[in-house]
N, C-alpha and C positions, 0 to 999 in steps of 0.2 A: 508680463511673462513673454519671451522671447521662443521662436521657433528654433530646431536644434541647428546644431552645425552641420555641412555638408560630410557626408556619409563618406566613411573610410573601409565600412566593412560590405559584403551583400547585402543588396539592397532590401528592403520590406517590402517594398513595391514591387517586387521581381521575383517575389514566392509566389508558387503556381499552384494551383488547385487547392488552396486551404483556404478557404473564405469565414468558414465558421472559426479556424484556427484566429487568424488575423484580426477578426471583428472581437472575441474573446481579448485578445492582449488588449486591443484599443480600448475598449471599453473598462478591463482592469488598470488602465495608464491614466485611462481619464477622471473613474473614480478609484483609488486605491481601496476606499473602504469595502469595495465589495466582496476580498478577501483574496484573490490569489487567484489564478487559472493552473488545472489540473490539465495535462495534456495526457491522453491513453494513444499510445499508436505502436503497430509493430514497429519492427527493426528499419530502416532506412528508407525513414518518411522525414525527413528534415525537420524534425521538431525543434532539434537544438539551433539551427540554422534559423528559424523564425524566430526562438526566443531573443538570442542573439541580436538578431538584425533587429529587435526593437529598440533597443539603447540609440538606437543610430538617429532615431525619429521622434524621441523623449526630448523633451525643454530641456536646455541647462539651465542648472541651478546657481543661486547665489548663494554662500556661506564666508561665514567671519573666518577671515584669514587665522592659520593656527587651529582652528578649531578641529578634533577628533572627532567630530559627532556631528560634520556639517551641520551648524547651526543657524537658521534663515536671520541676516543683519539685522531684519525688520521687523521678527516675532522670534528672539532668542529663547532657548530653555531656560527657565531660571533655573533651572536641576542641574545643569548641565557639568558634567563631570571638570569639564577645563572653564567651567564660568567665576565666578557672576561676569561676564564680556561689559564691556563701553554701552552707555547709552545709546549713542550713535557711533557702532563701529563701522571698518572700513570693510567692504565688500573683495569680495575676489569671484567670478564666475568661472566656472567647470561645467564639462557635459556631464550630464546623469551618468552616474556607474552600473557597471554590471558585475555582483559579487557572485560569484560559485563556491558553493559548498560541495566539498568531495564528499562521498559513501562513507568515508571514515574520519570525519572528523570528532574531535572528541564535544565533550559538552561546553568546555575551557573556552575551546577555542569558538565555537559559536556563541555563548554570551560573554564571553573575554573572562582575566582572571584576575586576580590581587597579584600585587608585587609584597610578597610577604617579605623580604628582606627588610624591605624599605617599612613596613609596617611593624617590623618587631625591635628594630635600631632605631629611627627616627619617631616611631609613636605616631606615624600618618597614612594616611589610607589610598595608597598610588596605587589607580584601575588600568588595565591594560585591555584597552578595546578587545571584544571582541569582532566576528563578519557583521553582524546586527548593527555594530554600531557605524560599520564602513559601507551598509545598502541602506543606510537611512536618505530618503529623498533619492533612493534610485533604485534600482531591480536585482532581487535577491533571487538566485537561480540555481536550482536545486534537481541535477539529471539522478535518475533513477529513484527517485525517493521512497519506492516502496521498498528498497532496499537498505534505507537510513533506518537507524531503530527507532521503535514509536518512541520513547521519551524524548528526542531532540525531536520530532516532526511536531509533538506537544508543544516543544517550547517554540518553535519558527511560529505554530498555527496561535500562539497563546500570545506571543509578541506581533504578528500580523494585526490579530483582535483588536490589542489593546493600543498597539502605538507604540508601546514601551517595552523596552527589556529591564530584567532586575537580576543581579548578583548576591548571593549571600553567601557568605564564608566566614565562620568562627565569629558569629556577633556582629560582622561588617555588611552592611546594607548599602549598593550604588547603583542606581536608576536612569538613564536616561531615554531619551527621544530615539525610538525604532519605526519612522514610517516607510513603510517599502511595498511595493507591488510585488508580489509573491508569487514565482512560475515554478511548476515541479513537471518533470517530464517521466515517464515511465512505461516500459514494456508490461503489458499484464502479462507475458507468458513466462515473467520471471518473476509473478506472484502480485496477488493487488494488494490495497491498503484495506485496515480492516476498516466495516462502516462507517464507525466513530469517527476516524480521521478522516475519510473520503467526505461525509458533514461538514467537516471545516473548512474546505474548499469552498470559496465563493463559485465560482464556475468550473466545470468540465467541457473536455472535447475529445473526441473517438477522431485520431487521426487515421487514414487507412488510405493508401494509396490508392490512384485512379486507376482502374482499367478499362478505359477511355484511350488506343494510342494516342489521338490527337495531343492529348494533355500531356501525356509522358512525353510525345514529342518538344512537347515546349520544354518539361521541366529537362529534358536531356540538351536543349537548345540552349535556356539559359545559365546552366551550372557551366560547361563546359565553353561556355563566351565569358564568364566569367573568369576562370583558371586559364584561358587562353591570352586574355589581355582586360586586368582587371581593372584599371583605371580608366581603362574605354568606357567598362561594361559599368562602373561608378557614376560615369559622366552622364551617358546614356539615360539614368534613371535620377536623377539630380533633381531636375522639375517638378517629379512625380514626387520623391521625395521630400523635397520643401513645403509640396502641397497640403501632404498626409499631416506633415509636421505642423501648419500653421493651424488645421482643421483639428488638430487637436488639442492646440491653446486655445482655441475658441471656444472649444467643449466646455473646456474647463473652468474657462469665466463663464459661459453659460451656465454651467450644474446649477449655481445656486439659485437661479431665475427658474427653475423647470419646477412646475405646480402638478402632483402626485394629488389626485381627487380623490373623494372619495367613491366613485363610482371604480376609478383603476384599484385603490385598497382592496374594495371588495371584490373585484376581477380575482383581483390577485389571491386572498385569501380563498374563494372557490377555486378555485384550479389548483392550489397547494391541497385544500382540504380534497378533492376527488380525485388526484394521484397516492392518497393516504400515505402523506411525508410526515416521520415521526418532527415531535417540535416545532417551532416557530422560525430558524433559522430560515428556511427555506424562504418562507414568506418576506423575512428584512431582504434577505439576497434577491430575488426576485425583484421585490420593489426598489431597490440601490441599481441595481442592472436595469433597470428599463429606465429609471430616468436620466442616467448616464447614456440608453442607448436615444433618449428623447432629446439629449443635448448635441449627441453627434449629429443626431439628424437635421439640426437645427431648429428644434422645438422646444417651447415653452410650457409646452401643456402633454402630458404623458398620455400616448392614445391607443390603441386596440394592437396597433403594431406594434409599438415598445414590449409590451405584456407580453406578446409571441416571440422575441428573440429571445427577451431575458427566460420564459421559461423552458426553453429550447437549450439553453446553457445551465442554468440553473438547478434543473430539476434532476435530470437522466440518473446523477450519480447518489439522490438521496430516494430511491426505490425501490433497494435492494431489502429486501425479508429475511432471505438465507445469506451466511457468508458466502456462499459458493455461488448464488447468484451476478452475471455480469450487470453492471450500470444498463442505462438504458431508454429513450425514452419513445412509446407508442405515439408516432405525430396524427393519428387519428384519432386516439384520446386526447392529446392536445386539444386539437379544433373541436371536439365532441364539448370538453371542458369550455372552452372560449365561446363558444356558441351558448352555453346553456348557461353561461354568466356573463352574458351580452342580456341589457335592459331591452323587456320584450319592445316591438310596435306599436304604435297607437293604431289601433285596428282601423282609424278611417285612414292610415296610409297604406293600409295591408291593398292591393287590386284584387287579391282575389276574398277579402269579405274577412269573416269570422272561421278559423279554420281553414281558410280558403285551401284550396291546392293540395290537402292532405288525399295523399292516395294510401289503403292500406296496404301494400306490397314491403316486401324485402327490400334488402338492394340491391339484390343483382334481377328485379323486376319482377319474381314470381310472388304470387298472390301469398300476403299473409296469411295465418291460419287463426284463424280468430274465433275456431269452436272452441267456447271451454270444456266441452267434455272430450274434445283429442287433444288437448291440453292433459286435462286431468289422466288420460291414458299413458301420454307419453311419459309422464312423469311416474306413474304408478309400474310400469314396465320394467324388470328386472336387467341389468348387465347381463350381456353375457358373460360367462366364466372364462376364462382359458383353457385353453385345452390341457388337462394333465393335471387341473385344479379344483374340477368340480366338484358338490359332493357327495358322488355314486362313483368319483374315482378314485383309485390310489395312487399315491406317488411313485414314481418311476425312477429310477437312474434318468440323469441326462445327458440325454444323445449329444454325440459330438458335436463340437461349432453351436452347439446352444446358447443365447446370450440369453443369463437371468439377470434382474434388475435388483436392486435393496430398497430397505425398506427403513419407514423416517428413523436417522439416527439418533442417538442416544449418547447422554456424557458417559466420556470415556474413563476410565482405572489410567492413573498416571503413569507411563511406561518412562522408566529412568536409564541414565547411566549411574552405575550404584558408584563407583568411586569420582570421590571430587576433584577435577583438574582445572587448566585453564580454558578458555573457549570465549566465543561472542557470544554478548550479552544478548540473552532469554528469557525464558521461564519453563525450562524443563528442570535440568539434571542442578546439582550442586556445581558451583566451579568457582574459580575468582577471576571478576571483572569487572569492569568500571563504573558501575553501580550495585550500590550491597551495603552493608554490615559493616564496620571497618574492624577486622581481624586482625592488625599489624602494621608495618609499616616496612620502609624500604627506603634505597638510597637512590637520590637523584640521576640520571646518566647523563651527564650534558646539560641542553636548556631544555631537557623532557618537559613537556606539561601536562599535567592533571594536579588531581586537590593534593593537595599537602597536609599532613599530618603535623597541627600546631604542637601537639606537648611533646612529640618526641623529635621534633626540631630544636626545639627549643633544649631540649634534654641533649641534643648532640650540639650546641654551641655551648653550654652553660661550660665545660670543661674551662675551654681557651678565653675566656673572657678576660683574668688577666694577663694573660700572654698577648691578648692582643690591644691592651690599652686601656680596656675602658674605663671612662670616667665616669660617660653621663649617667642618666638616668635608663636609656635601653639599650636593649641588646645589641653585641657587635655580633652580627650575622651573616656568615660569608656563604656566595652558593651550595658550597660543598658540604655545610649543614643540614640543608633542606633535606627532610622525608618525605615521599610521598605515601598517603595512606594503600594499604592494601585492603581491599574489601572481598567478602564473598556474599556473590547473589547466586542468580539463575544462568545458567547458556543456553542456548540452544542449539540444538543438535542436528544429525542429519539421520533422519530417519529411512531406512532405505525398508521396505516391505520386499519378504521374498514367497510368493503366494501360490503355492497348487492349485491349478486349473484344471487338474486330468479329470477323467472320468471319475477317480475314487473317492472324489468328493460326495458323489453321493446323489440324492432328489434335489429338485428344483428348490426344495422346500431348503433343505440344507445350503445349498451353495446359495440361496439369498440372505440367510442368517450370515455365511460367514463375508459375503460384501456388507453387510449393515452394518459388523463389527468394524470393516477395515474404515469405511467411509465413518462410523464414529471415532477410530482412531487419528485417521486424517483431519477430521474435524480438530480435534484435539490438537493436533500437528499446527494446523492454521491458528489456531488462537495464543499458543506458544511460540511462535515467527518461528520455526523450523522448517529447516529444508528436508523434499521429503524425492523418493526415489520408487520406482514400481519393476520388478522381476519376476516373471512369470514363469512356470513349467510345467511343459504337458508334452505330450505323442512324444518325441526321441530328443527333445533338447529344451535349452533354455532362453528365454525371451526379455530382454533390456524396454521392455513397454513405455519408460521413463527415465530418463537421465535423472540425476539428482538434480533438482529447480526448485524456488522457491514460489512458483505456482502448486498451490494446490488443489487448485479449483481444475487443472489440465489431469493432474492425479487424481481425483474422482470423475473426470470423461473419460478416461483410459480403462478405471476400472469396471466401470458401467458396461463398457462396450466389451469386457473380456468374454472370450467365448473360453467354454467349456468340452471337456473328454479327451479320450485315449487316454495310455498310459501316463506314467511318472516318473520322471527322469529327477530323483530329486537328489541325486549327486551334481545333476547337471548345475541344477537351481543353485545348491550351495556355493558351487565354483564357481558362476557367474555373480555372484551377489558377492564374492570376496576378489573380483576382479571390478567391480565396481567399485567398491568402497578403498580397494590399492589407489584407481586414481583418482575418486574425489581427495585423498589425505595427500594430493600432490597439488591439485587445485587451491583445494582450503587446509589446509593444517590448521587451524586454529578449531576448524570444526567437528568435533568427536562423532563418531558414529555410533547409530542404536540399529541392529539387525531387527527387524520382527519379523520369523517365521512362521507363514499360515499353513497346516500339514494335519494331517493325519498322521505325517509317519510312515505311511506305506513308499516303497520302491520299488517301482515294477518292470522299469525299462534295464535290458541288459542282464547278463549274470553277475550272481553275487551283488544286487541292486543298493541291497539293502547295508551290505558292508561296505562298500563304497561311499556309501552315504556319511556313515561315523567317522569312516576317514576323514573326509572332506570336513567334518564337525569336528573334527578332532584340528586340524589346522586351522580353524576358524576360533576357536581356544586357547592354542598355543601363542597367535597373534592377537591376544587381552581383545578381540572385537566383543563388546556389548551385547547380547542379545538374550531374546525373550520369544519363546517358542508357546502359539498360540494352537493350540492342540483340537481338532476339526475331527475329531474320533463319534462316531455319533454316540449320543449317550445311552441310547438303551444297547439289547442285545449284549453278544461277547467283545468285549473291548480289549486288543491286541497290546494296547499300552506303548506304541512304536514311538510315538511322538516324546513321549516322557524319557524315555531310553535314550532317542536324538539330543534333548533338553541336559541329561546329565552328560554328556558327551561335547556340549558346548559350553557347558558351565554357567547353565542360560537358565535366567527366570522361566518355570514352567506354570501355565495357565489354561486352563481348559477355555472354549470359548465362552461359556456362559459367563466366566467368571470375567469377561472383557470391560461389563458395564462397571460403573462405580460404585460404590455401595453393599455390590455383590460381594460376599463371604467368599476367600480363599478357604478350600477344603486341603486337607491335608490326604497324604498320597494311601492311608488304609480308611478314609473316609469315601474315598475315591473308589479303592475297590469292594469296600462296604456296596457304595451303589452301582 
């Protein structure tokens, strides 16, 4: 194995501040099996610039001239789509590739597709690579991929696993060789992956800029000697980089020599098992990461150090309990865990004895308490209550600027767009899209790709067949035959929340019922890949708390921190919330929108509050917007019904909030005023 060629692009060695980032790629360069490295960093942290710059520092490969699926001359595929190759074929050496997958590529086009012409005329089965098969033996680079839909992020994480990609279409089965290093890069404030897929990442890394100037100093030093004179700034780092590059064909014929003990096993499976990581994955990644980091290091034998990087990379992003929890990982429980499955001493090396040196203090030096009867006090000792919550108190209105918090949520009632259109594939609303049901079919436009509809292809060439010759035994099949199927599944949507905050929402007791609802609705939201939006109103106007994002982990900290009181401006609300939703369909057209309004109903800001309101609902109708008005009316006492009245004026699913949960029975509108 040969070290790469002299670097064309930004050097790897000339990335600043990202140590953890850097050691992550090498380590997944050196072992690919370890699964991929996930990168998390805001906005313009040079993540793509490091991914990048790895290709530069990767071995070139050898592959059989000809071959589609870079095949190594030395251990050919025997599967291999353009095989069975020569015994001894001829070689051709290339640098490692770096394939990018856009946000929108189809399924087609990431595991490639059949050439149906040629299989419905000829009777043979011609495969048309897909990226998989052109980042085999080199690095498959995937920006933004919380924003890819989960079934392709299935298929990269399922072909990373395995090695292998596979095709099936209409009874046609073709497999070959997908080994690739697997880098995704992503903003969480545009939404994270859900936990299942964050698992199948071998490693993670939180990138986050320094705020250190010295270090900004350099990274503004080196970008800009860079784009000043770039082949200088190539030259420059040329050593460095042949260096990086021979040290990691060294790794690599190392790995196989590196002996994983059982003492490191064990390391490993205690410090999995006492960060309570669901599965077993954790623990292979762990153990593949440390002995990969025990080969860069130039070891044989996997030791106490290796176990602390790989679980430093490893672990952070398989911890999370709630969706809405961030990755993460405590380096004091780290070393608490590495210590406590570290093989104790042999007590005659201990100096200080049996015990020795145990002091019973704290850590921050003050004397432990070690009465168990102020043990047993402190425990037996009541919370205090909150004020406002106790119970010899009654609930109160809540004073303005009051922040109430919710409480644990609950599966949501499915909130839809009731008519089926088009849109990006989900799992909300009905629509048609590129995964579903096949409903139909359609005519080709060009060299479009997606699946094909075989029998009504075949049903639109059967006409011309003798017009156009044929003799043999298959079909004459011309492009402009070709169907493509039309399917309907799920979309998903963009859900925009438009939420009363004023005073008239009511006791604490109530405005924490009706955050529990929304954060179970946004729950819901996350689990469905919808994009979701937050609109608030209260005292004299209306509040944009949230642009439309595909975070919705940022949409329940917004709503957590919403303060409450004053009046209710809720014509404002409306018109803001239909000023939002004008320019997300400028943004995304493809993404249909769902209103949900949180409301009582009441309007109290202004004259004639209340009619301004229906207006405003009344345009928000005539423009076909979606919505489902969540009704905040308390249920005992006299119930005004304002919300219900809002709801026929939008042409809007009306729901009281109890009826938010699942399960719960819609009451009908004289059952309603029955209670």
């Amino acid at each position: 194995m040969r070290p790469a060629s002299p670097s064309t692009g930004f050097p790897f060695t000339a990335v600043v501040g990202m140590d953890d980032l850097q050691l992550a790629l090498i380590l997944a360069a050196i072992s690919p099996a370890i699964g991929g490295v996930l990168i998390r960093g805001e906005k313009g942290t040079a993540k793509s610039t490091a991914v990048r710059a790895l290709t530069e520092i990767l071995p070139p490969v050898d592959v059989v001239p000809g071959c589609r699926f870079s095949c190594d001359p030395e251990h050919p595929d025997p599967t291999c789509p353009d095989g069975p190759h020569p015994a001894e074929p001829e070689t051709l050496t290339r640098p490692a590739r770096l394939v990018e997958l856009p946000v929108g590529a189809t399924e087609d086009r990431v595991l490639g597709s059949l050439h149906l012409e040629k299989a419905l005329a000829e009777g043979i089965t011609a495969y048309e690579p897909g990226l998989l098969a052109a980042a085999h033996r080199g690095l498959l680079y995937v920006d933004e991929v919380n924003l890819l839909h989960d079934h392709l992020v299935d298929v990269l994480l399922d072909a990373a696993a395995m090695g292998r990609a596979t095709v099936e279409r209409d009874g046609v089965s073709v497999t070959h060789a997908a080994r690739f290093v697997l880098v995704g890069t992503m903003n969480p404030e545009e939404g994270e992956l859900r936990p299942q897929l964050l698992d199948r990442f071998g490693l993670t890394v939180d990138v986050v800029a320094s705020r250190d100037p010295a270090v900004r100093v350099e990274v503004m030093r080196a970008r800009l000697g860079y784009e000043a004179d770039p082949d200088a700034f190539i030259a420059r780092y040329d050593g460095p980089q042949r260096e990086l590059a021979e040290r990691i064909v060294k790794a690599r014929d190392l790995l196989a020599e590196v002996i994983l003990t059982d003492a490191a096993l064990r390391q490993i499976a205690e410090i999995c098992a006492s960060f309570d990581v669901d599965g077993m994955r954790a623990d292979l990644v762990t153990a593949r990461t440390a002995v990969a980091h025990a080969a860069w290091s130039g070891r044989t034998v996997v030791e106490v150090e290796d176990v602390r990087a790989a679980a430093k990379l490893a672990l952070p992003h398989r911890r999370r309990r709630n969706p809405f929890d961030a990755p993460g990982l405590d380096e004091e429980q780290l070393e608490q865990a590495i210590q406590d499955s570290t093989p104790p001493q042999d007590p005659d090396d201990d100096p200080d004895g049996p015990g020795g040196g145990a002091d019973p203090t704290d850590a921050d030096g003050s004397p432990a308490d070690t009465d168990p009867a102020a043990q047993d006090r402190a425990e037996a000792e009541p919370d205090r209550a909150e004020p406002g919550t106790g119970p010899n108190e009654r609930p109160g209105p809540t004073p303005a600027g009051q922040v109430v918090g919710s409480s644990e949520p609950f599966k949501a009632r499915l909130l839809s767009v009731q008519a089926a259109g088009a849109g990006v594939a989900g799992r909300r609303s009905r629509a048609i899209t590129e995964a579903g049901r096949v409903v139909g079919d359609r005519q080709r436009v060009g060299r479009e790709s997606g699946r094909p509809h075989l029998l009504a292809t075949i049903r639109s060439a059967a006409p011309h067949q003798h017009a156009r010759g044929r003799t043999g035994a298959g079909l004459a099949v011309r492009a402009s035959d070709v169907r493509l199927a039309v399917r309907e599944g799920r979309e998903g949507n963009l859900v925009l929340f438009c939420v009363d905050a004023s005073g008239s929402m009511g006791t604490k007791k109530r405005m924490g019922e009706v955050k529990t609802a929304i954060v179970s609705l946004l729950l819901d939201a996350y689990q469905r890949r919808d994009t979701v939006g937050l609109v608030t109103f209260a005292g004299a106007d209306a509040t944009v708390a949230l642009p439309p994002t595909g975070s919705v982990e940022t949409a329940v900290r917004r709503l957590e921190s919403l303060p409450t009181g004053g009046r209710t401006p809720l014509a404002e609300g409306l018109l803001q919330a239909a000023e939002v939703l004008r320019i997300a369909a400028i943004r995304d057209p493809r993404r249909r929108p769902l209103l949900v309004l949180v409301t009582d109903g009441r309007a109290t800001h202004g004259e004639n509050a209340f009619a301004k309101a229906r207006r405003a609902a009344g345009w928000l109708a005539q423009h076909g917007i979606a919505t489902v008005v969540v009704d905040c009316e308390p249920r005992r006492g006299v119930r005004l019904g304002l919300a219900a009245e809002l709801a026929a004026d939008l042409h809007a699913e009306y729901l009281d909030l109890g009826e938010v949960a699942a399960g719960n029975l819609i009451r009908t509108v004289t059952e309603r005023k029955a209670a």
